[in-house]
Structure formats: C-alpha cells, structure tokens
C-alpha positions as CSV (number, residue, x, y, z in Angstrom):
1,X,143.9,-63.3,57.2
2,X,141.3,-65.7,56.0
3,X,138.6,-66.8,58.7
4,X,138.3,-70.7,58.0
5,X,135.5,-70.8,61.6
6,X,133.9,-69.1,63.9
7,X,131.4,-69.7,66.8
8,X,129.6,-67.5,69.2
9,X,127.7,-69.3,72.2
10,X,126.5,-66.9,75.3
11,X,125.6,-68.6,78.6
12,X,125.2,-67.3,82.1
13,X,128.0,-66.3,84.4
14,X,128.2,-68.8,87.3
15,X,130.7,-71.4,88.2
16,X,129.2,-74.7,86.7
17,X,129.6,-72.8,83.0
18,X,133.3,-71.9,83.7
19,X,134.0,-75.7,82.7
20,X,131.5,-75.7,79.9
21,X,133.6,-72.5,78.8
22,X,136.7,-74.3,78.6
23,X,135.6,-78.1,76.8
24,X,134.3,-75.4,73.8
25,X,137.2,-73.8,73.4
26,X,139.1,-77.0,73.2
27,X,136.7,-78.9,71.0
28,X,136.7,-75.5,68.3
29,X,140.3,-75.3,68.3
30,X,140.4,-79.1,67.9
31,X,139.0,-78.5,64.0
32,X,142.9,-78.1,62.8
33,X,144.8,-80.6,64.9
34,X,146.5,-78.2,67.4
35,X,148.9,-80.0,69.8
36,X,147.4,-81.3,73.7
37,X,149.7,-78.7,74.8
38,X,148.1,-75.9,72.5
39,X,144.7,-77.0,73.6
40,X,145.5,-77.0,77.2
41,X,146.3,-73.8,77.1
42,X,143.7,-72.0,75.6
43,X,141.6,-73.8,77.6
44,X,143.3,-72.9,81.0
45,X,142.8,-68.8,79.3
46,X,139.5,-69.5,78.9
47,X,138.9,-70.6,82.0
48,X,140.5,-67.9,83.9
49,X,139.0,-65.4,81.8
50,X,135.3,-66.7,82.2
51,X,136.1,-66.7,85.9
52,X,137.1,-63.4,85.6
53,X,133.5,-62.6,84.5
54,X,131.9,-65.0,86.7
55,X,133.8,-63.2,90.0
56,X,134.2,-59.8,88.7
57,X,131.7,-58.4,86.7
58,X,128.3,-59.1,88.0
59,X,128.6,-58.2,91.6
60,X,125.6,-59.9,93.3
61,X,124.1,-60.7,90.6
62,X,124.3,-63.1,87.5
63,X,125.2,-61.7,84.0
64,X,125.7,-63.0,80.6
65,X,129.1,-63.9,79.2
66,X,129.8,-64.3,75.5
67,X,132.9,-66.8,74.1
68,X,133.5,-66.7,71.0
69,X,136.1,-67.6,68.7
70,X,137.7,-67.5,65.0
71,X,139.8,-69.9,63.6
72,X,141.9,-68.1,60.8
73,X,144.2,-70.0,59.2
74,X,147.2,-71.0,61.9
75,X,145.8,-69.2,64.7
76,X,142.7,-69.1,66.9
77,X,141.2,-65.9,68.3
78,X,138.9,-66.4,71.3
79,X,137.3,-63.7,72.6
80,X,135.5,-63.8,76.2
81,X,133.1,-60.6,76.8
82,X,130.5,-59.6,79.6
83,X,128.0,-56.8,80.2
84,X,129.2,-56.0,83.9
85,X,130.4,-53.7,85.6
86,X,133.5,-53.0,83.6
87,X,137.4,-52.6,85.5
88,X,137.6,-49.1,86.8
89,X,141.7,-49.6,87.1
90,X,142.6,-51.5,83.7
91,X,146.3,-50.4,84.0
92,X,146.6,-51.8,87.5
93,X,143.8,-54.6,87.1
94,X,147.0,-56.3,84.6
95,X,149.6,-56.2,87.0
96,X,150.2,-59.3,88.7
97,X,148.6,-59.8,91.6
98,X,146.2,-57.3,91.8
99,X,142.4,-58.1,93.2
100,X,139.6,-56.2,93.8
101,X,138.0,-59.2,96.0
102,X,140.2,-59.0,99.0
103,X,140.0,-61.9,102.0
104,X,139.1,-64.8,99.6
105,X,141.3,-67.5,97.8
106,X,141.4,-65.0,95.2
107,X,145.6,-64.7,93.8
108,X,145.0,-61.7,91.2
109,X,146.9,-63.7,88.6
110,X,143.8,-64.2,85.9
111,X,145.1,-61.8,83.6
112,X,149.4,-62.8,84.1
113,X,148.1,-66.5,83.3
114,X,146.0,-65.8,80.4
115,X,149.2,-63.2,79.1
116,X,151.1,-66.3,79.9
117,X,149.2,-69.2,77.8
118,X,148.0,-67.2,75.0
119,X,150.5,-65.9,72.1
120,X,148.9,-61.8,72.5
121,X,146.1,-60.6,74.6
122,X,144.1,-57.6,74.5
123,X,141.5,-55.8,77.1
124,X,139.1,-52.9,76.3
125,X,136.7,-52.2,79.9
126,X,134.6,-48.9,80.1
127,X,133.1,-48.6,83.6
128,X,129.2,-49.5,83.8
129,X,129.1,-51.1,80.3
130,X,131.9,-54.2,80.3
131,X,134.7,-55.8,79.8
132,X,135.9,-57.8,76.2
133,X,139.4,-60.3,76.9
134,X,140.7,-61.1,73.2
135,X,143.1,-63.6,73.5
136,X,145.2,-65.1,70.1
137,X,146.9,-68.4,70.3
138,X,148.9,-69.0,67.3
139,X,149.6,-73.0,65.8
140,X,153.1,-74.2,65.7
141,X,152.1,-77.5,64.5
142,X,148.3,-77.4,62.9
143,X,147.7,-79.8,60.1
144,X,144.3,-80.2,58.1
C-alpha cells in the first residue's frame, strides 16, 4: 500500500502532552477528509494510549513517548511508542479491566477502548526496553 504521509513528533510523557497527543493525530488524519466521527476516534486511541505511557511506563519518573503516524491511501496507521518499563503480563494487560495501578481512578479499559475505536491494533512490550501500540483506523468515507 502506497504511503501518501507520515509524521513522527516525540515529546515527554506527562499529562499536559496527552492533549497535545490527541489535536496531532486529528489534525494528520484531517489531510484526507475523514468523517468527525473517524477523527474522534483516533483521537480518543490516542489519547488512551499516550496515557498509557504517561501512567504506565515511566514509574516515578518522566520518559519519552513517540506518535507517529502514516497515512496510506484509505487508512491511517498511528503508532504510539515509549522507552519504559515495558508490560511484564501482555496477555493479561489486554483483558478488560486489568490494572497494574491499583487504589486510583484507574478502570484498566485503555487497551478494550483503543481495540474498540480503531479498525486493528497491535502490541509488542519486552520488559526493561518498552512498549510500541500500532493502531489502524481504516476510511469509510475519505475524499481528496
């Protein structure tokens, strides 16, 4: 498949960026019309998977997270990636409901809403080196 765009912006993983995240996303996928509903949705994965990062992957500390993203024809491919700690439980880290950080407003429901949003999503993790989410949202109704 033909890449038509890509982009590749890294920023540091704390909670003011997660919004940042999210209006990129939108505004790259924006390049071939996509519907509100389209753009909502990637940018509610996006922002669940940055979260992910910011929550997850750097414990005590800040870390760097990577977005990028690939517009190929009728479809987008985002991918969201950190340096952390990596998921030592990938198999059970995908199951709704499952979080590591028990006691706060946490609902372990990241990875069910980004399965949920996107068209296919994919996770690689290996323990000490990081974690890549690459999500594919596929265009019912782009138009150039």
């Amino acid at each position: 498949m033909k890449t038509e765009n890509k982009m590749e912006l890294s920023f540091l993983g704390i909670s003011e960026n997660e919004g940042f995240a999210r209006v990129c996303a939108g505004a790259f996928a924006a390049q071939v019309n996509p519907t509100m509903e389209e753009i909502a949705d990637i940018k509610t994965a996006v922002s669940e998977a940055v979260t992910n990062v910011i929550v997850h992957a750097y414990p005590g500390e800040v870390g760097k997270v990577v977005l990028r993203g690939a517009l190929q024809e009728d479809q987008l491919v985002i991918e969201v990636e950190d340096y952390g700690c990596g998921i030592p439980d990938l198999e059970s880290a995908l199951q709704p409901f499952y979080t590591t950080v028990a006691g706060e407003e946490r609902s372990g429901m990241g990875f069910t809403v980004m399965q949920t949003f996107m068209d296919q999503m994919f996770v690689s993790s290996v323990v000490g080196q990081g974690t890549k989410v690459t999500m594919v949202k596929k265009f019912q109704k782009a138009k150039k």
